[in-house]
SEMIFI-455469 format. One record per residue (C-alpha): residue number from 0; residue in one letter; chain; x, y, z. Coordinates in Angstrom, 3 decimals. Layout:
+------+------+-------+----------+----------+----------+
! resi ! resn ! chain !       xx !       yy !       zz !
+------+------+-------+----------+----------+----------+
!  NUM !    A !     A !        X !        Y !        Z !
...
+------+------+-------+----------+----------+----------+
//
This chain:
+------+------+-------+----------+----------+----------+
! resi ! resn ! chain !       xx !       yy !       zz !
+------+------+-------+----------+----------+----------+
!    0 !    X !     A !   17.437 !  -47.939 !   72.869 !
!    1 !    X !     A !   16.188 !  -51.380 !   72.227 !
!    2 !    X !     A !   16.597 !  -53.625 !   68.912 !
!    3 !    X !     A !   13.286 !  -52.920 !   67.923 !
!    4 !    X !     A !   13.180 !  -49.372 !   68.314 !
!    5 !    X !     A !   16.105 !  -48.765 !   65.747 !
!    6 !    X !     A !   14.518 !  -50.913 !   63.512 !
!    7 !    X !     A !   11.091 !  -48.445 !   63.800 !
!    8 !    X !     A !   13.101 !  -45.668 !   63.626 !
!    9 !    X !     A !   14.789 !  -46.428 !   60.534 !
!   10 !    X !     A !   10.776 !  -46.865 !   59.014 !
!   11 !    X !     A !    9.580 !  -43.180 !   57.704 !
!   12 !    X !     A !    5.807 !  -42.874 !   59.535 !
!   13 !    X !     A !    5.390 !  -38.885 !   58.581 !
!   14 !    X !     A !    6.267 !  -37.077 !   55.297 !
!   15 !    X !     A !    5.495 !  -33.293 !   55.204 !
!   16 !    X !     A !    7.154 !  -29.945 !   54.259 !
!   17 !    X !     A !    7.460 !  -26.806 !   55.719 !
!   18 !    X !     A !    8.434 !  -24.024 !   53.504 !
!   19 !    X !     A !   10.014 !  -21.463 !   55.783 !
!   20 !    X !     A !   11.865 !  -19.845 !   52.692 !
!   21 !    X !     A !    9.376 !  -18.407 !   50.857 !
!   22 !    X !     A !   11.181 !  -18.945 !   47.356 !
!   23 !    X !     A !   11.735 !  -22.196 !   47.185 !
!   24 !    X !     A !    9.879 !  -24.290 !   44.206 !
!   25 !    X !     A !   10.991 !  -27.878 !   44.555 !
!   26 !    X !     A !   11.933 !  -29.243 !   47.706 !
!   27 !    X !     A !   12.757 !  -33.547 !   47.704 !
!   28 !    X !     A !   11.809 !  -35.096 !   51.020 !
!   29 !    X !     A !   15.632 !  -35.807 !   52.914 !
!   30 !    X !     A !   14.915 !  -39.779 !   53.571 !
!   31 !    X !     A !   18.408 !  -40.450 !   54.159 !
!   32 !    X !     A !   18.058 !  -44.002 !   52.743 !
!   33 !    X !     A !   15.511 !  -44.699 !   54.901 !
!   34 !    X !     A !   12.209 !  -46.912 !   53.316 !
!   35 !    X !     A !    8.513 !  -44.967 !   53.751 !
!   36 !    X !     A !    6.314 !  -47.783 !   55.918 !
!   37 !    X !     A !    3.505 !  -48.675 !   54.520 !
!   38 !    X !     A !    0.396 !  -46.854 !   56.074 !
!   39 !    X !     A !    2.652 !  -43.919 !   56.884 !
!   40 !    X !     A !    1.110 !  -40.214 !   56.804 !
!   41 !    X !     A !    1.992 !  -37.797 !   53.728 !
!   42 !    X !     A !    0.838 !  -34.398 !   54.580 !
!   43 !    X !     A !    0.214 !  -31.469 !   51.677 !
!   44 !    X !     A !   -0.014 !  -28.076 !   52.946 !
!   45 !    X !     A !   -2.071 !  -25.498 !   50.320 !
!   46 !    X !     A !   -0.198 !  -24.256 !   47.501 !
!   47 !    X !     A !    1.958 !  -27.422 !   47.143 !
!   48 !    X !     A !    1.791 !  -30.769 !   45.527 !
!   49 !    X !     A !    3.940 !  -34.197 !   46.056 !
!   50 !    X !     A !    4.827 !  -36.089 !   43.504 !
!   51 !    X !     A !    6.352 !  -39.762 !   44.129 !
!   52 !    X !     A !    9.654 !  -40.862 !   41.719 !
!   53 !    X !     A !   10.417 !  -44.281 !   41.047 !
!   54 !    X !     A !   13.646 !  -45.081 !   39.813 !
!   55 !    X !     A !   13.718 !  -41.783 !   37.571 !
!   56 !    X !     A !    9.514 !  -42.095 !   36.686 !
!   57 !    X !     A !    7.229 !  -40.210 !   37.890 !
!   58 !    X !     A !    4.435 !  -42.314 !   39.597 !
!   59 !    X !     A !    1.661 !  -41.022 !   42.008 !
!   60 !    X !     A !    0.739 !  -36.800 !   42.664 !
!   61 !    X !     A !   -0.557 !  -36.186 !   45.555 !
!   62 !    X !     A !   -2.909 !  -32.860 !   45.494 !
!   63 !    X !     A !   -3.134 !  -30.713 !   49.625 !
!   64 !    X !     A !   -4.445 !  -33.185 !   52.251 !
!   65 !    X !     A !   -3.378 !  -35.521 !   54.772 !
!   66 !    X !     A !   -2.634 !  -39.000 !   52.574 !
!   67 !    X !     A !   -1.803 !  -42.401 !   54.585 !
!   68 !    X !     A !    0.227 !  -44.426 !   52.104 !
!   69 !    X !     A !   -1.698 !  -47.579 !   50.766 !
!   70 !    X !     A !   -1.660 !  -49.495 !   47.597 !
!   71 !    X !     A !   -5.320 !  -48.150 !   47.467 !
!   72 !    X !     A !   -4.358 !  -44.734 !   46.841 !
!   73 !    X !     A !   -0.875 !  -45.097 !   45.182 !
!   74 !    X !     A !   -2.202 !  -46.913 !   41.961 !
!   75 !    X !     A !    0.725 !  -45.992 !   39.593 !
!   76 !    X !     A !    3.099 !  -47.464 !   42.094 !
!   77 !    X !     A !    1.472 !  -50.452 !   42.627 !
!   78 !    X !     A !    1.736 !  -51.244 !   38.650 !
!   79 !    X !     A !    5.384 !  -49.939 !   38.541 !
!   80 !    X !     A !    6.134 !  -52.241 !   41.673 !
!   81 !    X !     A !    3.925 !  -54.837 !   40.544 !
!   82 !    X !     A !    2.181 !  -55.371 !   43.374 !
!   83 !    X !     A !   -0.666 !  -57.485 !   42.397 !
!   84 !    X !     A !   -1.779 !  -59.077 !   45.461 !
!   85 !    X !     A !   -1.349 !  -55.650 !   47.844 !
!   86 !    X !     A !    2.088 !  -54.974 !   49.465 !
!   87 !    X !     A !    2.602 !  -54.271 !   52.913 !
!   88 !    X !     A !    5.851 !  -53.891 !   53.641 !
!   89 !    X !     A !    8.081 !  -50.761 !   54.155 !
!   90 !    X !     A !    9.168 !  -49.523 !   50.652 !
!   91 !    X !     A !   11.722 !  -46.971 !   48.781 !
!   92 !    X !     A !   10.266 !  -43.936 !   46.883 !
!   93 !    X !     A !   11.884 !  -40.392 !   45.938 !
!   94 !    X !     A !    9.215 !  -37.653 !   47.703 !
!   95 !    X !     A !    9.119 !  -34.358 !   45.978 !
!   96 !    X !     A !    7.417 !  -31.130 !   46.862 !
!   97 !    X !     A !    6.706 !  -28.491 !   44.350 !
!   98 !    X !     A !    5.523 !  -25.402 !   45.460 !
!   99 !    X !     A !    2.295 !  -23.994 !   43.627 !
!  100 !    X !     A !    1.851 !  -20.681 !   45.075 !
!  101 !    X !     A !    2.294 !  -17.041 !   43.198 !
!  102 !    X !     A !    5.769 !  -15.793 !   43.253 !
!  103 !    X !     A !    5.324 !  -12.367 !   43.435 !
!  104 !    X !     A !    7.316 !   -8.742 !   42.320 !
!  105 !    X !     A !    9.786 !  -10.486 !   39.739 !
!  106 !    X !     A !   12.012 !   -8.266 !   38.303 !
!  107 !    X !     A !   12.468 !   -8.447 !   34.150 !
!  108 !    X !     A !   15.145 !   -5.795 !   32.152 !
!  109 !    X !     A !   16.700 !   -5.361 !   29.117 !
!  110 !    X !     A !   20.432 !   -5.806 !   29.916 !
!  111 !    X !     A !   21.191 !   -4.440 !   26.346 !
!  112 !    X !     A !   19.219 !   -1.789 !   24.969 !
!  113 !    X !     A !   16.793 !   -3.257 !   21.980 !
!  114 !    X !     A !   16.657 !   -1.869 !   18.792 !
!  115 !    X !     A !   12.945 !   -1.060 !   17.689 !
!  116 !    X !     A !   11.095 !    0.641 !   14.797 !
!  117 !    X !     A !    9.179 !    3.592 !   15.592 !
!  118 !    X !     A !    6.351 !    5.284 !   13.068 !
!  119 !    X !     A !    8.200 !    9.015 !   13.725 !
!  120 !    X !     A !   12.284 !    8.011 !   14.356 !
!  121 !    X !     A !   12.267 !    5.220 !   12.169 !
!  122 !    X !     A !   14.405 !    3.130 !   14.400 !
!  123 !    X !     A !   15.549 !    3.435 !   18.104 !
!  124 !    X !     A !   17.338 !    2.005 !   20.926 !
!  125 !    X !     A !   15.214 !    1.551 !   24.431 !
!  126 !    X !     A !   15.507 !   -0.073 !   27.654 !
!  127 !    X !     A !   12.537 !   -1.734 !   29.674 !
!  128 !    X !     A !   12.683 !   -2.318 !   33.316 !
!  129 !    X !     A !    9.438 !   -4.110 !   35.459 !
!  130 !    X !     A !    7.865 !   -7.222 !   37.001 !
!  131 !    X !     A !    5.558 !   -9.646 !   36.696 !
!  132 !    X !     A !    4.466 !  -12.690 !   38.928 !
!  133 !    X !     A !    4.435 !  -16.496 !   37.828 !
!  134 !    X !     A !    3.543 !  -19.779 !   39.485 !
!  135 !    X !     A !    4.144 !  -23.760 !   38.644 !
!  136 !    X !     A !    0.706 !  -25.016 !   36.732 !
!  137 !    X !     A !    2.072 !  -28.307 !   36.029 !
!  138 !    X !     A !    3.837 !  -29.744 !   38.402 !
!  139 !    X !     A !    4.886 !  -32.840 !   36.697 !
!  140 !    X !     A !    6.336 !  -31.205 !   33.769 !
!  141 !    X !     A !    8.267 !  -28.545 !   36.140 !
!  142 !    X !     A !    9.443 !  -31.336 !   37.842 !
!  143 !    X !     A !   10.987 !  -33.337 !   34.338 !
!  144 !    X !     A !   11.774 !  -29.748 !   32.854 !
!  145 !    X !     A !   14.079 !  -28.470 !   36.418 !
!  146 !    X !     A !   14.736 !  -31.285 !   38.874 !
!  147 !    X !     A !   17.118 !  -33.593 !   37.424 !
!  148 !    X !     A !   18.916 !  -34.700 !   40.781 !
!  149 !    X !     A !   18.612 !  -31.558 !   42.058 !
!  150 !    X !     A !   17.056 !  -31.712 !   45.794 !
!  151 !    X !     A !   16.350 !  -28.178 !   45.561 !
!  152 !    X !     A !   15.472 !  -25.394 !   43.403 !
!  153 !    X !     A !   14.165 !  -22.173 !   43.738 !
!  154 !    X !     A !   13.605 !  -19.042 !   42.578 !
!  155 !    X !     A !   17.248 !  -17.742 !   41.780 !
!  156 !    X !     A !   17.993 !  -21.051 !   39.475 !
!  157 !    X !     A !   14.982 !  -20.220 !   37.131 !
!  158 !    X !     A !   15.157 !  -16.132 !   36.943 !
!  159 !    X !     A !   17.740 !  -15.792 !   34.271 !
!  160 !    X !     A !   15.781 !  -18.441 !   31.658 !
!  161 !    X !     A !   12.617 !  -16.379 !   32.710 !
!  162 !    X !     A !   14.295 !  -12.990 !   32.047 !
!  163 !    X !     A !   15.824 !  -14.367 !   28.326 !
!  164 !    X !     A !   12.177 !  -15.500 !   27.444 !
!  165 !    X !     A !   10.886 !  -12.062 !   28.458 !
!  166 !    X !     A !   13.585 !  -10.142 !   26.680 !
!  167 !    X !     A !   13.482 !  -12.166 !   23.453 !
!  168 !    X !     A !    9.702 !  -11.323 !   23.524 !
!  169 !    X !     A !    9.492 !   -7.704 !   24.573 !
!  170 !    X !     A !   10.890 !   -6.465 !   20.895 !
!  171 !    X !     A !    8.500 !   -7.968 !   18.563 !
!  172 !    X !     A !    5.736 !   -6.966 !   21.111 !
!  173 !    X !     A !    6.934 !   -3.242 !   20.524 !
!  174 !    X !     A !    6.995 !   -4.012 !   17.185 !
!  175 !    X !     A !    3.324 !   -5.226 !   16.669 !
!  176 !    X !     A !    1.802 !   -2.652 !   18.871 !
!  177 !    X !     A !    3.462 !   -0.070 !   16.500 !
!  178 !    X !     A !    3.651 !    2.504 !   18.851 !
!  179 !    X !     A !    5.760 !    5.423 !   19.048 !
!  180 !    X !     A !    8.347 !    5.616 !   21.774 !
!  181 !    X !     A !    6.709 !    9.113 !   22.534 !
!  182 !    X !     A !    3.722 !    7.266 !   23.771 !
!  183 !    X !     A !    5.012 !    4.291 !   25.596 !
!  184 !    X !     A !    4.507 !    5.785 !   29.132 !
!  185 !    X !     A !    0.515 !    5.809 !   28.570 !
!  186 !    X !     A !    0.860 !    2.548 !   26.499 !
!  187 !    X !     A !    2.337 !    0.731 !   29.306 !
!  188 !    X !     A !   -0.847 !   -1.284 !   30.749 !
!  189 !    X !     A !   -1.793 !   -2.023 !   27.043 !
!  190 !    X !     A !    1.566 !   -3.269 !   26.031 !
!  191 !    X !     A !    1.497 !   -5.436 !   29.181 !
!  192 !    X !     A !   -1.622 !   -7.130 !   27.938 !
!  193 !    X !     A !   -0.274 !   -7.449 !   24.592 !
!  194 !    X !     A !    2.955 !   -9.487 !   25.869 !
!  195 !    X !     A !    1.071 !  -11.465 !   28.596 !
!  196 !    X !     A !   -0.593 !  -14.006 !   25.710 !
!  197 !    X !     A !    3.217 !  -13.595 !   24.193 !
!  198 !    X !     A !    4.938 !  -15.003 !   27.050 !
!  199 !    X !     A !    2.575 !  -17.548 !   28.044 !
!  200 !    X !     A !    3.449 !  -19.934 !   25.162 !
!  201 !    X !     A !    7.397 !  -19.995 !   26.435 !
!  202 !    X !     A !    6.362 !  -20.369 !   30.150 !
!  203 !    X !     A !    4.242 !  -23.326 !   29.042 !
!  204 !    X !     A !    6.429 !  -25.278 !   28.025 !
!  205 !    X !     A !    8.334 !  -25.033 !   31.662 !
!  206 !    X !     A !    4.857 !  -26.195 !   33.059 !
!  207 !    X !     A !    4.578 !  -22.294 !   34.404 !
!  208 !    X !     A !    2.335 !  -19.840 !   34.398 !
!  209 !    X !     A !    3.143 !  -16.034 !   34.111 !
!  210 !    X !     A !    0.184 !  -14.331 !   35.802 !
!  211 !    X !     A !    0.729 !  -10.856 !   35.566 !
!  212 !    X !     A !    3.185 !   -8.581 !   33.179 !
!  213 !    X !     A !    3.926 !   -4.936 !   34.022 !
!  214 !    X !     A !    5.596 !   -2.797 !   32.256 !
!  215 !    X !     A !    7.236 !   -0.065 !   34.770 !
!  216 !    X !     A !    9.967 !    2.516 !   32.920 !
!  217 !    X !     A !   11.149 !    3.001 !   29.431 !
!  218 !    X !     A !   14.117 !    4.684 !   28.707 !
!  219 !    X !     A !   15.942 !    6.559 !   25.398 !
!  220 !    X !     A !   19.389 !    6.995 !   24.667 !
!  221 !    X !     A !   20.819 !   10.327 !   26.085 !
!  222 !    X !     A !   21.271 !   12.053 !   23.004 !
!  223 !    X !     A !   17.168 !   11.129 !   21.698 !
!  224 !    X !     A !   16.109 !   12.536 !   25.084 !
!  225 !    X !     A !   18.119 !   15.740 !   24.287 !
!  226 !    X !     A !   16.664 !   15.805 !   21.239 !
!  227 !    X !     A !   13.003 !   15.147 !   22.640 !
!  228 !    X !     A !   13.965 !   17.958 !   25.026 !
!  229 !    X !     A !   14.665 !   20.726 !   22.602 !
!  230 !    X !     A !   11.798 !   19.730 !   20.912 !
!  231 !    X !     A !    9.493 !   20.334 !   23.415 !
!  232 !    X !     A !   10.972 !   23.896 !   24.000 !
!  233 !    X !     A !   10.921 !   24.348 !   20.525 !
!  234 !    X !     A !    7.059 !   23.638 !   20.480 !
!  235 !    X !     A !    6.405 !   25.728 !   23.504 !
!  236 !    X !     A !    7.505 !   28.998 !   22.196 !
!  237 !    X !     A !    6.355 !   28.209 !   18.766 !
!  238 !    X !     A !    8.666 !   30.194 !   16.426 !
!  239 !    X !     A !   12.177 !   30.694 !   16.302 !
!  240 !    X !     A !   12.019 !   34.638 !   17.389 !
!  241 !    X !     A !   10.258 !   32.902 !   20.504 !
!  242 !    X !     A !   12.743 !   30.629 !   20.910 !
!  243 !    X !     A !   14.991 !   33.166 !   21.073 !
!  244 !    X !     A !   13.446 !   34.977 !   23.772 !
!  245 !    X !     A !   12.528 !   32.090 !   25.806 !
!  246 !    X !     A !   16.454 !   31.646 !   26.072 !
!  247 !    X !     A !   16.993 !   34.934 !   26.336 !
!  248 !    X !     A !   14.168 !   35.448 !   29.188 !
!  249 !    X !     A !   16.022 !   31.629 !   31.014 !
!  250 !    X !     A !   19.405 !   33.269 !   31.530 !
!  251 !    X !     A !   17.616 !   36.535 !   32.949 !
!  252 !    X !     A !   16.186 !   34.757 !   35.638 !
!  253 !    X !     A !   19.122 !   32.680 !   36.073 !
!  254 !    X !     A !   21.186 !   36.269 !   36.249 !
!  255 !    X !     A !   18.558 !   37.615 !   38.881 !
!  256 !    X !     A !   20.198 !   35.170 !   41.109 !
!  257 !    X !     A !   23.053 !   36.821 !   40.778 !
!  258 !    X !     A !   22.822 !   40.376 !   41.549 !
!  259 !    X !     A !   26.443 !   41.615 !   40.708 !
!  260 !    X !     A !   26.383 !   40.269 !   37.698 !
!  261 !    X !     A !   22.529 !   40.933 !   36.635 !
!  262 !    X !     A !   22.662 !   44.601 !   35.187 !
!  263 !    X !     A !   25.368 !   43.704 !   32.406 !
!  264 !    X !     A !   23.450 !   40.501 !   31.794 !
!  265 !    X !     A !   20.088 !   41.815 !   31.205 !
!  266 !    X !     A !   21.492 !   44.825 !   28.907 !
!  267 !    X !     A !   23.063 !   41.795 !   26.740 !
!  268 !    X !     A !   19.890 !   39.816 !   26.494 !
!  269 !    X !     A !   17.551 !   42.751 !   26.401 !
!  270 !    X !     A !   19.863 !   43.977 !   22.985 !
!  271 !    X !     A !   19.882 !   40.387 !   21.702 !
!  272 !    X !     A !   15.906 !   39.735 !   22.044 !
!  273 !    X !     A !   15.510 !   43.265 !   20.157 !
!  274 !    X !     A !   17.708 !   42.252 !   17.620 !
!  275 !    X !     A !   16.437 !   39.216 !   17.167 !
!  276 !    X !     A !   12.856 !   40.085 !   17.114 !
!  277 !    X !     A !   13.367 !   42.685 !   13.925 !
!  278 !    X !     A !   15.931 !   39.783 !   12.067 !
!  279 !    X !     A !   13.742 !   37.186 !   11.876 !
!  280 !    X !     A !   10.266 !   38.976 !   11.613 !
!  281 !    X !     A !    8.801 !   38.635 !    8.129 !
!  282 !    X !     A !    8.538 !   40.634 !    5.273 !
!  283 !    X !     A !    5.214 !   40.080 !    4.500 !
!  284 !    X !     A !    4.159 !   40.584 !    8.563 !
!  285 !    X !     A !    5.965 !   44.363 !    8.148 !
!  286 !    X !     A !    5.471 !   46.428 !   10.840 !
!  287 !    X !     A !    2.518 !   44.640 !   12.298 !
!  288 !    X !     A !    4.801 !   41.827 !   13.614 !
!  289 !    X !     A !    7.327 !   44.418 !   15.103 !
!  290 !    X !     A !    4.727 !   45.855 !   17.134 !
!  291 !    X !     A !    3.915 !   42.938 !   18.502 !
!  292 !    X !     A !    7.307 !   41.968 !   19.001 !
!  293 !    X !     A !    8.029 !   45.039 !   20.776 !
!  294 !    X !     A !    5.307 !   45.369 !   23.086 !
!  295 !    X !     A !    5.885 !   41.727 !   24.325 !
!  296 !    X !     A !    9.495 !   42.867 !   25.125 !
!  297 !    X !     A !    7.684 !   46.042 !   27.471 !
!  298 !    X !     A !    5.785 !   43.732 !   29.163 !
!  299 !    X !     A !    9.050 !   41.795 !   30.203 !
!  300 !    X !     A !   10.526 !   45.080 !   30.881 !
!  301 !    X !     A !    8.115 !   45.767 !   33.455 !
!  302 !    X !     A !    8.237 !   42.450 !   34.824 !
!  303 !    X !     A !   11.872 !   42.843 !   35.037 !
!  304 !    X !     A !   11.518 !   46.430 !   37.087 !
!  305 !    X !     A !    8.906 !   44.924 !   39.282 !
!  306 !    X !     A !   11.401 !   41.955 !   40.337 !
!  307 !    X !     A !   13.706 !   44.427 !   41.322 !
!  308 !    X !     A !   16.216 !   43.530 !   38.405 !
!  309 !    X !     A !   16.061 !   47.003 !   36.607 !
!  310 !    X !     A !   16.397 !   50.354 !   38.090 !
!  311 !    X !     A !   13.761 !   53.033 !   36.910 !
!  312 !    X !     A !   15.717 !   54.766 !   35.293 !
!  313 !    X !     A !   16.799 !   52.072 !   33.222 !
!  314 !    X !     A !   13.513 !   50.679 !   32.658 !
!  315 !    X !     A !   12.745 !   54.378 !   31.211 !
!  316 !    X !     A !   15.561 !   54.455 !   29.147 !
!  317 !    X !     A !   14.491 !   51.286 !   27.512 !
!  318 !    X !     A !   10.974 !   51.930 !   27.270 !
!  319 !    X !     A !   11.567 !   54.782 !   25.181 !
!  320 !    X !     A !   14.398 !   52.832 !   22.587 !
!  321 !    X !     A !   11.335 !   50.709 !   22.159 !
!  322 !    X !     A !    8.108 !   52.930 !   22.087 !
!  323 !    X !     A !   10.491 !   55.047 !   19.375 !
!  324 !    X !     A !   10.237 !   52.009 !   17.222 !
!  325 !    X !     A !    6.445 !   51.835 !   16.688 !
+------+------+-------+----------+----------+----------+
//
């Protein structure tokens, strides 16, 4: 290699980036103390921008295109170079690339559970799990806001900042929407919407954009979805006699799948439901509400004969304890 051709090569004729990692955001140019020559080629691939640092300032953006370096189209550094009279020599700049493109399926949680008031439990504790998708809108403010000396940064560096902004956010968002925890899961796409606009004013002032915001699971403390859970039995049987058979009619079946232990089973719960219907049937219902109570317990007599569970004579013996009572 001749004299001449290591003084070319140490002249940089062709700046581009290939992203081949698919979450980087800022990548800076490696020069290796090499000077850009003037007239060289700066290549911008969609979805990025480069951005031109002197000595700490930013000076000339560069939008996608193929860009040959000339005072003509580097304005800013010409004035920070001073470069009245045109400059053609090789000179020293720091190249960065920011990346401009959606970054997609971004996970967001609540790594404590959040307090939040609720019209019907007054106050709760939930958890909120989902994603959401952002991208850099101003790449010169990203660049002051995240770069620093940094040569790289991507995705990993910014998610935790991201996630505090989301989780500071998501509470007062619950809040305003006064909704009740019971009807978050069909509240999700509008509480999304509501926190979008929320979270926009804290990505701003990163120079990002959050694009979309989705809400995907809410969850309860154990002991409110226990609670939640009883309630809903409680409101499908309707009344506490109900109730009472409901339970009684559960460990039936669960004793059907148990055939040596079935008869005595079903003799316990079949007393117990009887009992319990006449207890807790009302005065003022009288005997009209023990009818009824007693003919739904012959229909799940039968049912019980026709599964097999009790033996015809039993079922007779039964049926007439009960038909005596009418």
């Amino acid at each position: 290699m001749g004299i001449f051709d290591f003084i070319r090569n140490e002249f940089i004729n062709v700046i581009e980036w290939v992203d081949d990692t698919q979450d980087t955001i800022i990548w800076k140019f490696p020069d290796k103390g090499n000077d850009i020559k003037y007239g060289a080629q700066l290549t911008v691939r969609e979805s990025q921008v480069a951005i031109f640092m002197n000595e700490g300032q930013i000076a000339d953006v560069f939008l996608p295109g193929r860009h040959e370096l000339t005072t003509a189209n580097m304005p800013i550094l010409t004035t920070l170079r001073s470069w009245k009279y045109g400059f053609e020599s090789p000179f020293k700049v720091d190249v960065y690339y920011v990346n401009t493109k959606q970054f997609t399926n971004m996970k967001w949680g609540t790594a404590n559970p959040i307090i939040v008031r609720d019209p019907e439990f007054k106050q709760v504790r939930i958890r909120a799990f989902g994603t959401y998708t952002f991208r850099v809108k101003e790449p010169k403010k990203f660049l002051k806001e995240f770069s620093g000396t940094n040569p790289q940064v991507r995705v990993r560096d910014l998610e935790e900042q991201l996630r505090s902004a989301i989780f500071s956010k998501f509470s007062d968002a619950i809040a305003e929407a006064n909704v009740s925890v019971l009807d978050l899961a069909r509240n999700y796409t509008e509480l999304g919407g509501k926190l979008l606009p929320i979270l926009t004013e804290d990505f701003d002032q990163y120079g990002l954009e959050i694009v979309k915001f989705y809400i995907e699971n809410t969850s309860l403390p154990p002991e409110v979805e226990a609670f939640l859970d009883k309630t809903t039995q409680m409101n499908m049987v309707g009344d506490m006699a109900r109730f009472q058979q409901f339970q009684a009619g559960v460990s039936i079946e669960k004793a059907a799948e148990n055939s040596g232990a079935a008869a005595s089973i079903v003799g316990m719960n079949l007393g117990g439901m009887m009992s319990g219907a006449a207890a807790t049937a009302p005065a003022s219902s009288g005997a009209a509400q023990s009818k009824e109570d007693i003919m739904g317990l012959l229909k799940q007599l039968g049912e019980l004969k026709t599964a097999g569970i009790l033996t015809e004579e039993e079922f007779s013996a039964k049926k007439a304890e009960l038909l005596a009572k009418l």
